[in-house]
GUNUDO-896510 format. One record per residue (C-alpha): x, y, z. Coordinates in steps of 0.05 Angstrom, whole numbers, padded with zeros to 5 digits. Layout:
N
- X, Y, Z
...
//
This chain:
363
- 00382, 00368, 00061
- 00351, 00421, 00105
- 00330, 00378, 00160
- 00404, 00349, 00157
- 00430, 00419, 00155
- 00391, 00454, 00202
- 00346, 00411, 00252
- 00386, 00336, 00246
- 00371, 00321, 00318
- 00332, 00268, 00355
- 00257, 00296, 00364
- 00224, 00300, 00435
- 00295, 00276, 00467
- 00332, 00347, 00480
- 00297, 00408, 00503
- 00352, 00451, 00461
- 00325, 00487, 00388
- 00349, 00442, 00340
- 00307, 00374, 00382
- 00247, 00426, 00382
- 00254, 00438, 00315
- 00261, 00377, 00291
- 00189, 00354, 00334
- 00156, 00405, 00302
- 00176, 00377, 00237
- 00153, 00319, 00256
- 00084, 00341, 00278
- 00077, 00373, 00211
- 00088, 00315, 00173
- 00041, 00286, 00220
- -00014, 00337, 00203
- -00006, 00333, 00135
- -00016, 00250, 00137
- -00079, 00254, 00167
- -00110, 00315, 00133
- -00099, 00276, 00067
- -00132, 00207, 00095
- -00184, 00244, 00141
- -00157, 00216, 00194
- -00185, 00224, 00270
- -00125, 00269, 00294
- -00053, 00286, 00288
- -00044, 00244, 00351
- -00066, 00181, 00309
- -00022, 00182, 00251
- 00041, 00132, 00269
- 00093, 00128, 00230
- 00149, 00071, 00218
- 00193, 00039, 00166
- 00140, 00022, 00118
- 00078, -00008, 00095
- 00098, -00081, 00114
- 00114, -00058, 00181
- 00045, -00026, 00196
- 00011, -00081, 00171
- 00045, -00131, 00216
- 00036, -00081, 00273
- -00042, -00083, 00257
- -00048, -00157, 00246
- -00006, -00186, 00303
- -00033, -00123, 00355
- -00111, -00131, 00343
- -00121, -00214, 00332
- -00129, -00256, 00395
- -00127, -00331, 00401
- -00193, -00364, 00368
- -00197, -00296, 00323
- -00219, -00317, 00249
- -00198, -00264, 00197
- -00211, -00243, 00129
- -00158, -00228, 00070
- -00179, -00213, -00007
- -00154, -00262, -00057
- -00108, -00208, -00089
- -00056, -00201, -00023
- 00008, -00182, -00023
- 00058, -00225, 00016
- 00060, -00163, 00072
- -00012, -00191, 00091
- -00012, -00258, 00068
- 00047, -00281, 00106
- 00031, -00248, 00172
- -00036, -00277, 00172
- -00013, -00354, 00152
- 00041, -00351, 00204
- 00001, -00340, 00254
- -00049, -00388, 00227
- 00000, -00438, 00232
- 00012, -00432, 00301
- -00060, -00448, 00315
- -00060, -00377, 00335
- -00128, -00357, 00278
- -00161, -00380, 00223
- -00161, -00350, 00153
- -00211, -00342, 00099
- -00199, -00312, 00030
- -00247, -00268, -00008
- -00251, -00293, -00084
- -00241, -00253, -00140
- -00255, -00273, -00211
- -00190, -00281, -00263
- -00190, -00207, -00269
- -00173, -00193, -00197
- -00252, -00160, -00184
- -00279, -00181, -00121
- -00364, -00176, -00107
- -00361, -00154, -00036
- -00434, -00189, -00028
- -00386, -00256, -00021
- -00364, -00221, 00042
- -00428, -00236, 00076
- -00425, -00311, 00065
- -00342, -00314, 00098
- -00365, -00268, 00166
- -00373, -00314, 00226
- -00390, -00306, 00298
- -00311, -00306, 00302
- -00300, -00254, 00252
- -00250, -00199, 00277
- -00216, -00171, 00227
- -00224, -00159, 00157
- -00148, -00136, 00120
- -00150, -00120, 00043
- -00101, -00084, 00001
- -00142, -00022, -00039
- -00112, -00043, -00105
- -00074, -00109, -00129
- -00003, -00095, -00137
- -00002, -00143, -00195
- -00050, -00122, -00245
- -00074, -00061, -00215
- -00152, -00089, -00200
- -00185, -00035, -00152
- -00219, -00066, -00087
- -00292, -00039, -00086
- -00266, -00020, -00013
- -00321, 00028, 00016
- -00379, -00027, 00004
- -00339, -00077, 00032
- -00328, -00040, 00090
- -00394, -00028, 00099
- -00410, -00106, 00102
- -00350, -00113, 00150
- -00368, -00058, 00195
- -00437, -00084, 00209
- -00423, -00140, 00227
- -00372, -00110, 00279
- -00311, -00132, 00235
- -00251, -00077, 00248
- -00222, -00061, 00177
- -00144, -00054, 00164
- -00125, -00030, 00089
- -00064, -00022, 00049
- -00061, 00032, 00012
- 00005, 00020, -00011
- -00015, 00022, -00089
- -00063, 00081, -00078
- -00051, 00138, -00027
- -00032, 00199, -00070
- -00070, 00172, -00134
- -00136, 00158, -00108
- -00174, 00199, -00059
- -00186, 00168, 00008
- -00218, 00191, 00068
- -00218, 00144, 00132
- -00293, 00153, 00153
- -00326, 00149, 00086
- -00291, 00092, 00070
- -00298, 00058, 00131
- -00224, 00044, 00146
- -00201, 00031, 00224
- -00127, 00020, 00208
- -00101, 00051, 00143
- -00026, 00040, 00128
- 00011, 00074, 00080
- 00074, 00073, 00057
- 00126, 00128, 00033
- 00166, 00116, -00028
- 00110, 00105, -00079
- 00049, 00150, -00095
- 00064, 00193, -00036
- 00134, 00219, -00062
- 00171, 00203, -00004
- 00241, 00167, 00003
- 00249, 00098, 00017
- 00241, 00071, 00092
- 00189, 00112, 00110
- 00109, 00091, 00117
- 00056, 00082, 00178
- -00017, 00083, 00192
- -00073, 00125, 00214
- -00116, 00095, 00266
- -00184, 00119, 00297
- -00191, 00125, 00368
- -00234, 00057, 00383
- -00186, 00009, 00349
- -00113, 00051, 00383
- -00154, 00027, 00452
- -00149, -00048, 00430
- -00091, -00044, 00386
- -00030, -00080, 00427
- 00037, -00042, 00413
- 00085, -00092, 00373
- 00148, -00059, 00398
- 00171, -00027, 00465
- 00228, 00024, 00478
- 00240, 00091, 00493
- 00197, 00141, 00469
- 00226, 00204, 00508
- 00163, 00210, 00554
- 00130, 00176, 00618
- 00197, 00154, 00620
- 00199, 00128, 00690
- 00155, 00073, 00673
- 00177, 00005, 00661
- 00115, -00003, 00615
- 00094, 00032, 00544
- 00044, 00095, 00542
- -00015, 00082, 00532
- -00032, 00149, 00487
- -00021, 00156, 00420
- 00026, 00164, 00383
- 00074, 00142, 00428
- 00037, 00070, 00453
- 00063, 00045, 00382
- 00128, 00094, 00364
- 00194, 00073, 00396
- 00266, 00085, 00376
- 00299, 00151, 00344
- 00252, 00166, 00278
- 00264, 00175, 00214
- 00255, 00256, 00225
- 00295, 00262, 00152
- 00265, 00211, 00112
- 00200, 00235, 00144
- 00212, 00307, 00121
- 00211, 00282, 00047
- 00155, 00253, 00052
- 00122, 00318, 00078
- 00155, 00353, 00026
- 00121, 00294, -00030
- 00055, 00310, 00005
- 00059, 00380, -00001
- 00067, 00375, -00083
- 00010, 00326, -00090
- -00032, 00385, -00046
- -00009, 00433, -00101
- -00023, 00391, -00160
- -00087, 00361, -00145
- -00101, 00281, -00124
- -00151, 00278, -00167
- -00113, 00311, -00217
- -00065, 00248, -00215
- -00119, 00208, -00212
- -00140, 00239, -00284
- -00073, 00245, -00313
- -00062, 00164, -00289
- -00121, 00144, -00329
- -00100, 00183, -00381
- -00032, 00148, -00400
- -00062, 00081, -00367
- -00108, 00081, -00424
- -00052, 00097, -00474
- -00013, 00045, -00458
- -00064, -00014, -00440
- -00094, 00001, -00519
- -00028, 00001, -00555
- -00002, -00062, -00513
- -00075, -00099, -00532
- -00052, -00086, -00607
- 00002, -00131, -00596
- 00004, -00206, -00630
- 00012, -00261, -00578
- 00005, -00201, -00514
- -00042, -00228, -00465
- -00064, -00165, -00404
- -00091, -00184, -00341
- -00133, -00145, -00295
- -00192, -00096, -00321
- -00198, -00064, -00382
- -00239, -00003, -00354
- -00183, 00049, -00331
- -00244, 00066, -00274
- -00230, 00003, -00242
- -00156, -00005, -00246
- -00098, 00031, -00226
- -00039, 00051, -00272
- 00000, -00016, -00251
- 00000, -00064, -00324
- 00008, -00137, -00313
- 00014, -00183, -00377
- 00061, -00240, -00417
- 00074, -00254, -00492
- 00055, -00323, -00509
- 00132, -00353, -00530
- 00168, -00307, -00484
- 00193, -00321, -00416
- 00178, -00255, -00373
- 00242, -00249, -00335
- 00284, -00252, -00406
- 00234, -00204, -00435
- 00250, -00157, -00372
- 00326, -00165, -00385
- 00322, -00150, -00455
- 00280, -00082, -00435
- 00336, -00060, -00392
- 00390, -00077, -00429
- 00367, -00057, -00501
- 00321, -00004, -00487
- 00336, 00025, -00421
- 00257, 00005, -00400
- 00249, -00009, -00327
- 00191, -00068, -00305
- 00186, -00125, -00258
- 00179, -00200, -00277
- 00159, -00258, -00241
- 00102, -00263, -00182
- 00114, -00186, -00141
- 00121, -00218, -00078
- 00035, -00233, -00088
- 00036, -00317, -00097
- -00042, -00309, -00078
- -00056, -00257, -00130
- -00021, -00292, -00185
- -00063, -00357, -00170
- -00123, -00311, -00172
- -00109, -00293, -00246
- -00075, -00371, -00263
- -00006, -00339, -00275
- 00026, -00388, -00228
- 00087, -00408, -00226
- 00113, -00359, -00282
- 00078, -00290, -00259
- 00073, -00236, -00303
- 00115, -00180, -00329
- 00085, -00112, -00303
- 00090, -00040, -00321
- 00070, 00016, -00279
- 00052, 00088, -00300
- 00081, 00133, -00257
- 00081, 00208, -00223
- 00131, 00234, -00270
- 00104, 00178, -00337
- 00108, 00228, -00396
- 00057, 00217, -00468
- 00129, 00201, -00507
- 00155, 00150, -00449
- 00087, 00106, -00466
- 00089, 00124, -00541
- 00178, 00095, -00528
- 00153, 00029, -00490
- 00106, 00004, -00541
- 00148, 00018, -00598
- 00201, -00016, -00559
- 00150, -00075, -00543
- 00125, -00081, -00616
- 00201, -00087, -00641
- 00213, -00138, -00589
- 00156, -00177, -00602
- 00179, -00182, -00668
- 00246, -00201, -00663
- 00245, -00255, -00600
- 00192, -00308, -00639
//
């Protein structure tokens, strides 16, 4: 509301106060994005609509025809469709890195799926199904090696978990908004070091409010892949979502996260006829709960949450087909629970009571 009040202009497209204002807020968010990922420079965060969006940015701007690339087993439709599409054009080829029926990947299998052709390696940190944590850093390590540029979504785990860009040996990480970050909806991007920007073809062209008597996009960042009026509002949130997880601590939600994931995994395995998928260990997982009650169709079991018991979760296959073959839930999926920012002791404590009574009653 104070952006819209005070600064609601288009930034770097008026050289009046209220277009400077609203660049600088803009550069602040910026800083703030890639002092939390370690990123190279505030030139190389890049922001967009979300996490989708950057991915399909990074996939279709770094493959070239006769590229092979790799994928985990655990993708989410934002990288698994991207990548088959052009796969079916004849455009690459794709090879997926196996995970057992917990969603945990041995990144040694890498080795054995790298070919001469190898170009890209893109893996999400953590399933957004059952909440399996990518062993990320040694993969990239593998990757790296053998020259393989590695793209990450860290959709389920920037703001939660800590990440840094060169320890974990991430080229292209894209984030988005609305989730672990705080931010509104519609608002995401990606941090990109300085080697991979200079091969990284821009996806979209338009007016970016400088070099603006050439025909063709800038070549410096961020502008060679930001086009269009931003999202200098939504964009502000997310600074301001930043801001509270630099007061509070990542690691501190990290902690707190395990905390209640524990919690609720424990009371959930008490249940008769409950089957959980993913880890046990609250070390490898994140706080995202996938499992089904033997008898009970998931997407009536969701309905009956939200209309009995005012308990939000998601049925079916969470837009992850691949994921969901990986743990043999296909073709019902799961129903999933995530632990949340604002998840209190007594909200857990509510949804397995609520669970238990269910259970119960729907045989």
């Amino acid at each position: 509301m104070e952006v819209m009040r005070q600064c609601n202009a288009n930034p770097g497209r008026g050289g009046y106060k209220m277009s400077l204002e609203a660049g600088r807020r803009l550069l602040s968010v910026r800083q703030q994005v890639s002092d939390l990922f370690g990123g190279p420079s505030v030139d190389h965060v890049v922001f967009c609509q979300n996490v989708t969006m950057a991915l399909n940015m990074a996939i279709h701007g770094l493959v070239r025809k006769g590229d092979h690339v790799l994928i985990s087993s655990m993708e989410h439709n934002a990288v698994y469709r991207p990548v088959t599409h052009l796969a079916e054009q004849g455009l690459i080829t794709v090879s997926v890195i196996p995970a057992d029926n917990r969603g945990v990947t041995d990144p040694q299998d890498i080795r054995k799926l790298i070919r001469p052709q190898t170009r890209l390696m893109v893996v999400s940190h953590a399933s957004n199904v059952c909440g399996t944590i990518f062993p990320l850093r040694e993969a990239a390590a593998i990757a790296r090696e053998q020259g393989v540029t590695v793209v990450v979504d860290t959709a389920q785990t920037a703001g939660v978990l800590p990440l840094d860009m060169e320890t974990d040996g991430i080229d292209v990480l894209a984030f988005t908004g609305h989730k672990h970050l705080l931010g509104p909806t519609g608002t995401g991007g990606f941090v990109i070091n300085d080697q991979t920007a200079q091969r990284m073809r821009p996806l979209l062209q338009g007016g970016t409010g400088s070099v603006s008597h050439l025909a063709t996009q800038p070549e410096f960042l961020p502008d060679k892949f930001e086009c269009g009026t931003m999202n200098t509002v939504g964009l502000a949130g997310l600074g301001a979502g930043i801001q509270y997880l630099n007061e509070t601590g990542v690691d501190n939600e990290r902690r707190r996260e395990q905390r209640l994931t524990q919690r609720l995994l424990e009371g959930l395995a008490d249940l008769p006829r409950l089957i959980l998928y993913g880890p046990r260990s609250v070390e490898h997982r994140t706080g995202t709960i996938a499992f089904n009650v033997e008898g009970i169709d998931n997407g009536e079991l969701c309905y009956v949450l939200d209309e009995a018991f005012s308990i939000m979760g998601r049925p079916g296959l969470h837009c992850s087909p691949l994921g969901h073959q990986t743990l043999g839930t296909l073709p019902e999926g799961t129903m999933r629970f995530s632990v949340g920012t604002t998840t209190t002791d007594e909200e857990v404590d509510y949804v397995l009571a609520s669970m238990q009574e269910i259970v119960e009653t729907m045989d």
